[in-house]
N, C-alpha and C positions, 0 to 999 in steps of 0.2 A: 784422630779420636774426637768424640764429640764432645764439649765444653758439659758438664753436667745440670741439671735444669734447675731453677729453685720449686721449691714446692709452691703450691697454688697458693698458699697460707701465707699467713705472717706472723711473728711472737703475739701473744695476746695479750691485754690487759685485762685487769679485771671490770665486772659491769660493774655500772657504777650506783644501778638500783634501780634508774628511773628508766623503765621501757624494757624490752627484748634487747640484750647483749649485739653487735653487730657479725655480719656477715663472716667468716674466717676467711674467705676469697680474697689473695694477695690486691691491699690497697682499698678493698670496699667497707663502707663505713655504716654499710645499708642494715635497716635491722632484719635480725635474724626471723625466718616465717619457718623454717625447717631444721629439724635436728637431723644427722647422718650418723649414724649409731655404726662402729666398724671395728676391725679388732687383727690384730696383723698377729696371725697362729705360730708364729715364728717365735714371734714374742712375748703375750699374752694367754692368758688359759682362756677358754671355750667360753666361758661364761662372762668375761670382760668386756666392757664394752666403751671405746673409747668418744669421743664425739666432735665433729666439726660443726660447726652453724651454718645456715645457707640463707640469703635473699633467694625471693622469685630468679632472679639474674641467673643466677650463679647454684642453683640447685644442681640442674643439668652435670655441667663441666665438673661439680664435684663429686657428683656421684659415678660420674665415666672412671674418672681418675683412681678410686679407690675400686669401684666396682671392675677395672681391668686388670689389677691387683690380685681382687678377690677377696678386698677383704670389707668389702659392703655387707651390713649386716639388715640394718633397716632404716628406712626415711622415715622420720612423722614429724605432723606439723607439731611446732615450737610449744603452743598451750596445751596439747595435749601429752607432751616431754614432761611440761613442766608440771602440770595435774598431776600425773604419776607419780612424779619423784615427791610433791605435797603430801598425797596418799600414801606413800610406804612412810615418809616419815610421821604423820597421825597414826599409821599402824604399831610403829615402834620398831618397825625391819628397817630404817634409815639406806645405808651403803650396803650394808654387811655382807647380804651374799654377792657384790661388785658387779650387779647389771646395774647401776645407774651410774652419771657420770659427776665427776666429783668437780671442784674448780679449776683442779688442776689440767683437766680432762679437756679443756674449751680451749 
């Protein structure tokens, strides 16, 4: 039987404010250029949406990884994640209806 794989990932901490958060890619430190927006229907409702980070690097391999899954929702670059989530919060829709991703989320 085969040994079971680690995920690509690793625990995260939190950013620490200065710059783009890093890569989620097991071991890279690199900052994050891409959001991966994903959501495993097993376990989440339709509308959630959870999210990894990505370097240039490491886009690819993490999008195969969930995307073979199936549970790849959408890539977008990282300032325009983060514009949006700026935007709903000036609007006053913050999280609530749980398409953006929370701290907990990264």
């Amino acid at each position: 039987m085969n040994a079971p794989q680690d995920p690509p990932f690793p625990p995260r901490a939190e950013p620490s404010g200065d710059g783009p958060p890093p890569c989620s890619a097991k071991g890279c430190r690199a900052p994050a250029v891409w959001v991966l927006a994903w959501n495993n229907p097993k376990l989440h409702t339709p509308e959630r949406r959870k999210t990894w980070l990505a370097c240039e690097e490491h886009r690819e391999h993490l999008s195969s990884f969930l995307g073979a899954r199936g549970f790849l929702k959408d890539v977008v670059p990282f300032a325009d994640w983060e514009s949006s989530r700026a935007d709903a919060r000036t609007e006053g829709t913050g999280n609530a209806g749980g398409s953006g991703p929370s701290a907990a989320d990264r």
